[in-house]
DRENLOTOR-842635 format. One record per atom (N, C-alpha, C): y, x, z. Coordinates in steps of 0.001 Angstrom, whole numbers, padded with zeros to 6 digits, always signed. Atoms other than C-alpha are relative to their C-alpha. Layout:
residues N
YXZ...
***
This chain:
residues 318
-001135+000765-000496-022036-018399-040919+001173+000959+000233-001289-001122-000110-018624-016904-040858+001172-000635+001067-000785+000438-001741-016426-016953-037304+001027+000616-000579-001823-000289-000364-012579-017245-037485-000139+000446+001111-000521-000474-001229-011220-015065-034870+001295-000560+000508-001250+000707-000510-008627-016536-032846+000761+001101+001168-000762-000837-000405-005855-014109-031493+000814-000687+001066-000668+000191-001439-004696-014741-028114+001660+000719+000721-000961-000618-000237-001452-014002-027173+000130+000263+000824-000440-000935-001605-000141-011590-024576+001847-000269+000161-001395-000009+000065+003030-012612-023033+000578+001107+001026-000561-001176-000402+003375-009827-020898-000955+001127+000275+000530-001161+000160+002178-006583-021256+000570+001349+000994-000914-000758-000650+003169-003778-019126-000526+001637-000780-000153-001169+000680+003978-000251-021096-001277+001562+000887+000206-001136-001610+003520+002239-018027+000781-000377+001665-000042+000532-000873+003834+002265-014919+000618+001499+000997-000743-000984-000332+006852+004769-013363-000356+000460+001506+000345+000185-001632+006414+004144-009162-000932-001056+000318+000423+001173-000442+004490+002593-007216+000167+000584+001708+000115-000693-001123+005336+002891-003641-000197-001126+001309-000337+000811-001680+005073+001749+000173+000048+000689+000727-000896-001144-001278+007369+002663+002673+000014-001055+001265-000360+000768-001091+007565+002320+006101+001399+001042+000867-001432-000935-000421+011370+002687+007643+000066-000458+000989-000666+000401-001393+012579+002576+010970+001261-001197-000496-001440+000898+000297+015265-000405+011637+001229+000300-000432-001684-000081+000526+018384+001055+010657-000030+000970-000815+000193-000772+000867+017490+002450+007661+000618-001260-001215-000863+000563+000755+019992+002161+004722-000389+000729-001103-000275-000968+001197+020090+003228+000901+000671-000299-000856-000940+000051+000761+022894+003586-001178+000009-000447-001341+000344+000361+001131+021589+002876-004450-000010+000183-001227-000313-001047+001183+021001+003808-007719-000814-001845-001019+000780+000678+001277+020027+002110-011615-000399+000960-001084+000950-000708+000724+017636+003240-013852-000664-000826-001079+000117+000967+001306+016264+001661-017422-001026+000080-000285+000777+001321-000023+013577-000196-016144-000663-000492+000855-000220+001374-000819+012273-002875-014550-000669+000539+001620+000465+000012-001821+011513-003078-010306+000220-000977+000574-000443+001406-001274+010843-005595-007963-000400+000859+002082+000294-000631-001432+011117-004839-004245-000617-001163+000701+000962+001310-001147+008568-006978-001764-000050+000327+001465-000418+000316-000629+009271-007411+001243-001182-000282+001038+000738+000197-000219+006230-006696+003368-000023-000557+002201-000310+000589-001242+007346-007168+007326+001614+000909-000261-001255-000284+000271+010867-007002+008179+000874-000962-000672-000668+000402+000586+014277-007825+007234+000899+000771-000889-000803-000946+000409+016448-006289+004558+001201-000567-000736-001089+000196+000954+019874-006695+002618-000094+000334-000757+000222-000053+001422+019503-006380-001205+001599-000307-000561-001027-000014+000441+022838-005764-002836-000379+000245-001526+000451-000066+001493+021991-006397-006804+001616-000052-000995-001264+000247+000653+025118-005692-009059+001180-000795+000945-000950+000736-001295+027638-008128-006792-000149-001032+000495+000155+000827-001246+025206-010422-005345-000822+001049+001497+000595-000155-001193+024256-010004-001946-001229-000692+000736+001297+001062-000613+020365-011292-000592-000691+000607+001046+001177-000809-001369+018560-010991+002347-001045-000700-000034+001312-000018+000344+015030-010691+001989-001092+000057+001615+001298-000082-001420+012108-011547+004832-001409+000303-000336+001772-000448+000555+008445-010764+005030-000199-000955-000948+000458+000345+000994+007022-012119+001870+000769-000433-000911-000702-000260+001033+009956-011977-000229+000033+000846-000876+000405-001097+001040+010390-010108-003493+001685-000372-000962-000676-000170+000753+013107-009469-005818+000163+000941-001146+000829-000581+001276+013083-008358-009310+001877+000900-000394-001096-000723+000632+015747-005836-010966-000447+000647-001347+000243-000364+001500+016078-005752-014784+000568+001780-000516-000311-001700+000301+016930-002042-016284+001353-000259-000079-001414-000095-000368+020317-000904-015754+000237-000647+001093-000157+000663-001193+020723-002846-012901+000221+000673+001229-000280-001205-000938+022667-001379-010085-000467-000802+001397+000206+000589-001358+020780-002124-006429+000022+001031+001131-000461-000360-001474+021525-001296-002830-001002-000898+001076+000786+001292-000962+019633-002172+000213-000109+000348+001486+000580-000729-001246+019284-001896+004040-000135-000667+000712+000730+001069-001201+017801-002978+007079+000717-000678+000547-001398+000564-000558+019532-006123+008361-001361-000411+001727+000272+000228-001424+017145-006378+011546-000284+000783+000922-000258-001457-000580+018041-004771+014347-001080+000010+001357+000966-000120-000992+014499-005658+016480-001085+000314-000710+001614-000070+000559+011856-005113+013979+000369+000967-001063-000255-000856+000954+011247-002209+011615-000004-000587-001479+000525+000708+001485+010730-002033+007782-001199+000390-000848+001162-000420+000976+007984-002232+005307+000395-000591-001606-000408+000448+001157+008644-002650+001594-000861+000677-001087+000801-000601+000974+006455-002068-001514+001073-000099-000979-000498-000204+001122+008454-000801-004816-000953+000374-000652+001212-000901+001450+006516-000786-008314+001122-000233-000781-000921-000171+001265+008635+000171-011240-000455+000427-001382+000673+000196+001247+007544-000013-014851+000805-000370-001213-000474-000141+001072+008095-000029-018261-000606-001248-001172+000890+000943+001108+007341-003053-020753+001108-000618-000510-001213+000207+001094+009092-004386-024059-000251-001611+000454+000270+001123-000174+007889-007936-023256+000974-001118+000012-001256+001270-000428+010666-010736-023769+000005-000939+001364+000212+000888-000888+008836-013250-020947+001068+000762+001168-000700-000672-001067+010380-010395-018576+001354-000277+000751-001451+000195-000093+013966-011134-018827+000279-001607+001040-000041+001046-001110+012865-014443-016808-000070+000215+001027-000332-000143-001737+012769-012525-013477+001068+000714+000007-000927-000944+000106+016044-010893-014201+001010-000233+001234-000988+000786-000848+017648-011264-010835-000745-001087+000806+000839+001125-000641+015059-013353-009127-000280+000410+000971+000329-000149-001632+014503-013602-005375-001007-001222+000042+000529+000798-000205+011801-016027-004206-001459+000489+001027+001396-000557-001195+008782-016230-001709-001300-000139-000343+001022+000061+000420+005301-015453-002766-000705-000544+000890+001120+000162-000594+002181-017239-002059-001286+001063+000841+000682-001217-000554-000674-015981-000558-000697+000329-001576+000471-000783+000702-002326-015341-003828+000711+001196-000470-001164-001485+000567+000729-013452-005049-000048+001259+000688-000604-001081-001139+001007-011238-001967-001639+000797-000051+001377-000657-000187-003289-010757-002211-000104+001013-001274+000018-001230+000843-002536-009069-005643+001141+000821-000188-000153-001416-000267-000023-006757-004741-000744+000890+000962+000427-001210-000618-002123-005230-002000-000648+000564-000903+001116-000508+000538-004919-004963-004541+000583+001071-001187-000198-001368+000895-002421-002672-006902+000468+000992+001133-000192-001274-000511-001285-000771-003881-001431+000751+000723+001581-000180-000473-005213-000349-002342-000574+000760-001480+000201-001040+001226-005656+000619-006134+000704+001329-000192-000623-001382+000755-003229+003241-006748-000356+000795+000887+000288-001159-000995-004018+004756-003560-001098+000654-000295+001297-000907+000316-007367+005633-004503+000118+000323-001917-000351-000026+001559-005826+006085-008410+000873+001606-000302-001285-000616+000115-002780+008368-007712-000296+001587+001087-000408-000914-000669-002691+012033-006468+001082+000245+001154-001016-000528-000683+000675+011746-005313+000293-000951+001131-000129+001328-001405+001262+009672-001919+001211-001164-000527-000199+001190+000200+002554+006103-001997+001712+000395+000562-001211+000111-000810+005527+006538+001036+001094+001593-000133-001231-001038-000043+007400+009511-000177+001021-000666-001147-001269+000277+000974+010947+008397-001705+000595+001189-001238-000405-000659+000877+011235+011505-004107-000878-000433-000821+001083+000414+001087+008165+010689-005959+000602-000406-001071-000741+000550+000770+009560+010016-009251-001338+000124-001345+000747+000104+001433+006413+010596-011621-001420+000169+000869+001195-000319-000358+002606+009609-010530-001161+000928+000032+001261-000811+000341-000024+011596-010648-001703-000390+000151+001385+000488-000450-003896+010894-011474-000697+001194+000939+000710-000474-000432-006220+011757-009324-001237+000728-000584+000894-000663+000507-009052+014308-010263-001211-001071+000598+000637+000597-000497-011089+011803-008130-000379-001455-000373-000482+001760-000127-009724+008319-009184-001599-000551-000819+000666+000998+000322-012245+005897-009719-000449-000737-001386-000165+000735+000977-013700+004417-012873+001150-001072-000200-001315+001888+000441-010771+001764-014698+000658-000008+000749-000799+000604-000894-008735+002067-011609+001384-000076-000441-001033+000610+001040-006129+002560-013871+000463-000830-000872-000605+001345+000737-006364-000026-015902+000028-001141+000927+000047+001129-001193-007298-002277-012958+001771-000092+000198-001151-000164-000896-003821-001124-011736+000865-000956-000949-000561+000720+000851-002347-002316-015079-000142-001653+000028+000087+001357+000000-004077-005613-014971+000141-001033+000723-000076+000617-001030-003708-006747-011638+001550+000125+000149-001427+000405-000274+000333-006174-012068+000123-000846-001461-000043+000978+001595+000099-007792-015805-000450-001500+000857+000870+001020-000342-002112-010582-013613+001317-000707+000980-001000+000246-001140+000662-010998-010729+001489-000436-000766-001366+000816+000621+003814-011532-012802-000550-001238-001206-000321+001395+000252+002300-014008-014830-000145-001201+000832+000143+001314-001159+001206-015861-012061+001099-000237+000578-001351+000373-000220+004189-015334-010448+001285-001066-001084-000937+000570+001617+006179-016738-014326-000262-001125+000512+001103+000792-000065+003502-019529-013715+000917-001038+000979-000168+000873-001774+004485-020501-009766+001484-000461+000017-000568-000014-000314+007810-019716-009722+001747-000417-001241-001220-000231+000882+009845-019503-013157-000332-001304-000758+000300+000836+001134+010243-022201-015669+000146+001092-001382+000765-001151+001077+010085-020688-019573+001690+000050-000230-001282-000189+000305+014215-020733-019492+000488+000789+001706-000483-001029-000918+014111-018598-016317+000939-000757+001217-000348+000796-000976+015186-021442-013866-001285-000307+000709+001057+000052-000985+013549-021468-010653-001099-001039+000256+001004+001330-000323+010337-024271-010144+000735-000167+001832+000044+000634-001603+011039-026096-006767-001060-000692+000164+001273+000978-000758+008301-027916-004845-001020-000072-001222+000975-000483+000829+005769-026802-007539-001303+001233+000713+001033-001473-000381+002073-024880-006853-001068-000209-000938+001115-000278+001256-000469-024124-009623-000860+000955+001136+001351-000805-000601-003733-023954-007921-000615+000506-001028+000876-001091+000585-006166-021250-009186-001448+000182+000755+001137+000017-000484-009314-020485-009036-000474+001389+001324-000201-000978-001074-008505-017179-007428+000550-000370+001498+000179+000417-001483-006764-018800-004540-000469-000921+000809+000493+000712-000936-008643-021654-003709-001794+001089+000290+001003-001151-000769-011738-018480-003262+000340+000565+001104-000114-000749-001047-009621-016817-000745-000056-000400+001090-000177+000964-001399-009143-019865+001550-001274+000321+000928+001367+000090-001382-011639-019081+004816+000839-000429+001164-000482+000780-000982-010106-021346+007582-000521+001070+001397+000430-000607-000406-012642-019849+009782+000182+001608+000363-000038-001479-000308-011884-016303+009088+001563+000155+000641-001283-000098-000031-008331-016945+009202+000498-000191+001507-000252-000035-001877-008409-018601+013161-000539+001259+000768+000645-001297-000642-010499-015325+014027+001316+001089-000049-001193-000886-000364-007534-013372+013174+001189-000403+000370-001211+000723-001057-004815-015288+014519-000604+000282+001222+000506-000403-001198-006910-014841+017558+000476+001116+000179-000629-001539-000160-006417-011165+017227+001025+000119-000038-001307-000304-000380-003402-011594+016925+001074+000038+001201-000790+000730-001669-002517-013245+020380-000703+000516+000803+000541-000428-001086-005006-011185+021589+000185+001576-000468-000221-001690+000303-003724-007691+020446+000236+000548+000917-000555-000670-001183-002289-006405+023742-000825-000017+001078+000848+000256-001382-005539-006662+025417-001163+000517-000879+001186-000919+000753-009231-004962+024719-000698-001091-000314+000367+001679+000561-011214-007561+023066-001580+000706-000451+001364-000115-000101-015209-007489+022872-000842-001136-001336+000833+001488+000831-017720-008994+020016-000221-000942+000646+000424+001321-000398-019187-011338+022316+001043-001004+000714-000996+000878-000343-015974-012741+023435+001137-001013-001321-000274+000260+001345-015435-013400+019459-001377-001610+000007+001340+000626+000048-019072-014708+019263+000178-001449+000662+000116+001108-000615-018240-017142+022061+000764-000824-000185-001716+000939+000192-014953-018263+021389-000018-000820-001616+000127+000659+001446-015901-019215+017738-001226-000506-000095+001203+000127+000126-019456-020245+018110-000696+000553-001100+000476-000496+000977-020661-017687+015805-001233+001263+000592+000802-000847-000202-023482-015186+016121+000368+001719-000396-000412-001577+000482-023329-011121+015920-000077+000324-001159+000466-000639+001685-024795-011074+012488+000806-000984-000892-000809+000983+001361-022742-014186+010814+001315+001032+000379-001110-000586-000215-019382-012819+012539+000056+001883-000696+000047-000958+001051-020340-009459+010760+000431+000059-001388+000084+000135+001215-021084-010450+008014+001403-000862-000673-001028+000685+000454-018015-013022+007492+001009+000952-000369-001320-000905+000074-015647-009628+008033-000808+001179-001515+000476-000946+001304-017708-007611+005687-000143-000477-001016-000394+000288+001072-017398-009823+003066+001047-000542-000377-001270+000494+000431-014119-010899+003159+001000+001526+000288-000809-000981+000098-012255-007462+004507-000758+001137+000061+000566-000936+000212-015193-004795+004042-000387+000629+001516-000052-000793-001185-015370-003704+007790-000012-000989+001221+000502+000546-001196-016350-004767+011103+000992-000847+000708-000955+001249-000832-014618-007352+013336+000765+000911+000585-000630-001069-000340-013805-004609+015302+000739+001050-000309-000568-001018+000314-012899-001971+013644+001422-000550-000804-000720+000915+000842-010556-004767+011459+001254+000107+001806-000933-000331-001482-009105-005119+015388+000744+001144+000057-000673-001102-000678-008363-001969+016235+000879+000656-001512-000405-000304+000655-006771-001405+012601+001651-000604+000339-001020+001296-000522-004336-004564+013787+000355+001108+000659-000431-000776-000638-003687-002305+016506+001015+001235-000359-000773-001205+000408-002597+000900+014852+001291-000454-000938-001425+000472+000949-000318-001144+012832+001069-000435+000775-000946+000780-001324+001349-003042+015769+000817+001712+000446-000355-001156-000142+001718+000856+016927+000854+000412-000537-000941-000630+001219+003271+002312+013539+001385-000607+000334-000822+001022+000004+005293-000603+013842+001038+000276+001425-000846-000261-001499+006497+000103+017868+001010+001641-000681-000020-001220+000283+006717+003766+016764+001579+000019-000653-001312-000099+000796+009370+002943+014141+001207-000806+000719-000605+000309-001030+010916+000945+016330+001181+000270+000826-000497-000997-001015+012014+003579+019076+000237-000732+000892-000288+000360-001280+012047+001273+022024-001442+000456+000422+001046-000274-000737+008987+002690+023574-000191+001379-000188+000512-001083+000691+007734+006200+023908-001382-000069-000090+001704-000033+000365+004190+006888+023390-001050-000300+000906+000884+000273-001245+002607+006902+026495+000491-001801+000198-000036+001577-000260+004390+002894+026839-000831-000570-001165+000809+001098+001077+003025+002009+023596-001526-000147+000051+001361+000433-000295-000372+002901+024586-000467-000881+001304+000430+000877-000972-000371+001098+027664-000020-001236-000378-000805+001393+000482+001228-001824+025851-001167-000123-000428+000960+000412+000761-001601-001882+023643-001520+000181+000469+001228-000192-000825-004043-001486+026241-000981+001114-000455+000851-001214-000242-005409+001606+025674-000364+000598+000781+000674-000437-001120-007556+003487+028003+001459+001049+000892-000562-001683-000587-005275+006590+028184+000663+000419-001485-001236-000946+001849-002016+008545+025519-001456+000794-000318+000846-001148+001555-005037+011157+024395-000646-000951-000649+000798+000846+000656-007430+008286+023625+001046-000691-001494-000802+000227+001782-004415+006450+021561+000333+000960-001076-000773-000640+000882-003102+009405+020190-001450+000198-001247+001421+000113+000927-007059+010001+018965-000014-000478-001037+000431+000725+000956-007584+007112+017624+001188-000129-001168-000860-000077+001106-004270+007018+015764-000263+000657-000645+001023-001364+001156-005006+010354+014129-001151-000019-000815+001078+000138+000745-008206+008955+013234-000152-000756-001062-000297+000989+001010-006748+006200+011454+001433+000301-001107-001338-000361+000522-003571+007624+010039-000321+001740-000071-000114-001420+000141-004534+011233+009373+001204+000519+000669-000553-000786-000298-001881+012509+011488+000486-001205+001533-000333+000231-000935-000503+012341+015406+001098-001001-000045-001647+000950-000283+002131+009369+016795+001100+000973+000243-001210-000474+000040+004451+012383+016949-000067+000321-001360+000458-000140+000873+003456+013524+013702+000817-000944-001132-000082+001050+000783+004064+010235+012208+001379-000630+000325-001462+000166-000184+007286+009528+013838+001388+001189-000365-000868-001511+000523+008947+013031+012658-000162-000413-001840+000085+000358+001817+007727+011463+008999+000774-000895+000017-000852+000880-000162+009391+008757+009631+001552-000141-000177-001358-000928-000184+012622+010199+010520+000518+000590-001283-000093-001090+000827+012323+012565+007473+000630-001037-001399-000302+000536+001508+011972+009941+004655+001471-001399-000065-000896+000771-000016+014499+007603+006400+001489+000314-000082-001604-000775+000141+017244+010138+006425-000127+000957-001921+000362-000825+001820+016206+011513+002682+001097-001373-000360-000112+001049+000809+016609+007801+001506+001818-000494+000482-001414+000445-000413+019965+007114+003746+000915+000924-000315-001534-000824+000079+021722+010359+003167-000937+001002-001440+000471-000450+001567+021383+010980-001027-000193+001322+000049+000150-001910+000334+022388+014911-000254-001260+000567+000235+001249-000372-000687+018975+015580+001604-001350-000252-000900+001061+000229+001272+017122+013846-001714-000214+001509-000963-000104-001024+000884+015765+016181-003779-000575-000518-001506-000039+000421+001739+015594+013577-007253+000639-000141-000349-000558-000221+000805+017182+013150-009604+001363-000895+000124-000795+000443-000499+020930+012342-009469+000011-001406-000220+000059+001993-000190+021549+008283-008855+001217-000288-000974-000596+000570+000690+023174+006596-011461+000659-001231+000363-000717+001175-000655+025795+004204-010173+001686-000939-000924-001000+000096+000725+028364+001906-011919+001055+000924-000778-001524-000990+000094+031050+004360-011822-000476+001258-001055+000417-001275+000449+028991+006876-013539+000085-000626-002361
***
């Protein structure tokens, strides 16, 4: 018997893959802006920011994203002046026509959308030699370590995310869908109702020490299901998932600057500053002073171009 092959088309392909980054900036962190020939979307992970694209102007909130085609001159800075910033940039290279449909596109991702960018930045981290949150970074590096496929994973899970995104958000003439959602099989898997009130809990209960069996009771769940629910949905203990919440709420005060260190650990109910500073260190390879002097460093690199040490910024005028 003789089998026709049937050739599947790829409508977007991605070449390489230039940056991939995540930064975290204190609130009044600005950057002047540069263009470069090819494509980037910025996402918008907590926080607020101003996005200046050629001569529109957008402001972007947590789970926003905006796309910038090559050449494209963008600008951007923090427009809130109570909460810090977090923002993932990936920048890449692909000939792909479908592309030219996010040319200039702002819009708010689902939760599936937003579950596969962590999974390329959770990838590159264990992919990439060179750290995620430094703003000079201008060329990746593999790791001597990296992981079977995590490279191509990396490829396929951003090839996987813009078409879904094309899918959710674009029509095939690059006009926005309104009141449109293409369920998947990927996100009706992620839905856990259950897991999801457990961490809203944590959430309203972050500023206070919080105990398994006060989990156990409050959800009618047992030590070994409530385990097991976190270890198969986020790899790690109820607890330790807690006290991660924690160090982030921290980072987050930290960048901040309304608190010094010793308030933020009280705030966050910690025993005692050595205990927080500990456990921070334990979770962030380096001290809350440590981490606030980094802070500082990459927010004044990125705000004041002279202090950069890449490559000069290409701006209209040029």
């Amino acid at each position: 018997m003789t089998y026709v092959k049937t050739v599947l088309k790829k409508e977007i392909v991605i070449d390489s893959i230039i940056t991939i980054h995540y930064f975290e900036y204190s609130k009044d962190f600005s950057f002047s802006g540069e263009a470069h020939n090819f494509w980037e979307f910025l996402y918008v992970d907590a926080g607020t920011v101003d996005v200046r694209s050629e001569n529109k102007l957008y402001t972007l909130h947590a789970g926003d994203i905006i796309f910038h085609q090559p050449n494209c001159f963008h600008a951007m800075r923090s427009s809130g002046l109570k909460h810090s910033l977090n923002l993932v940039a990936i920048s890449f290279s692909t000939q792909s026509p479908a592309m030219m449909d996010f040319s200039d596109k702002c819009f708010t991702l689902n939760m599936e959308e937003r579950s596969l960018i962590s999974k390329i930045i959770a990838t590159a981290r264990e992919t990439f030699s060179t750290p995620l949150n430094i703003p000079s970074v201008e060329q990746v590096l593999i790791s001597e370590d990296a992981s079977f496929g995590s490279e191509q994973l990396i490829l396929l899970f951003l090839e996987l995310f813009l078409l879904t995104a094309k899918r959710c958000h674009l029509c095939d003439n690059g006009v926005m869908i309104t009141h449109q959602k293409i369920d998947t099989p990927i996100s009706s898997l992620t839905k856990n109702n259950r897991l999801d009130n457990i961490v809203h809990y944590m959430e309203e209960h972050l500023y206070e020490p919080l105990k398994i069996q006060t989990l156990c009771d409050e959800f009618s769940l047992s030590r070994s299901a409530l385990h097991a629910l976190f270890q198969d949905e986020k790899h790690c203990g109820p607890i330790e998932f807690f006290n991660s919440m924690k160090i982030e709420r921290a980072k987050e005060l930290i960048r901040d600057g309304s608190m010094n260190f010793t308030e933020i650990a009280h705030f966050l109910s910690y025993s005692s500053l050595q205990y927080f500073s500990k456990q921070f260190k334990k979770a962030t390879s380096m001290s809350p002073l440590e981490y606030a002097s980094s802070i500082r460093l990459i927010t004044n690199r990125v705000s004041n171009p002279s202090l950069r040490i890449d490559r000069p910024l290409k701006t209209p005028e040029n």
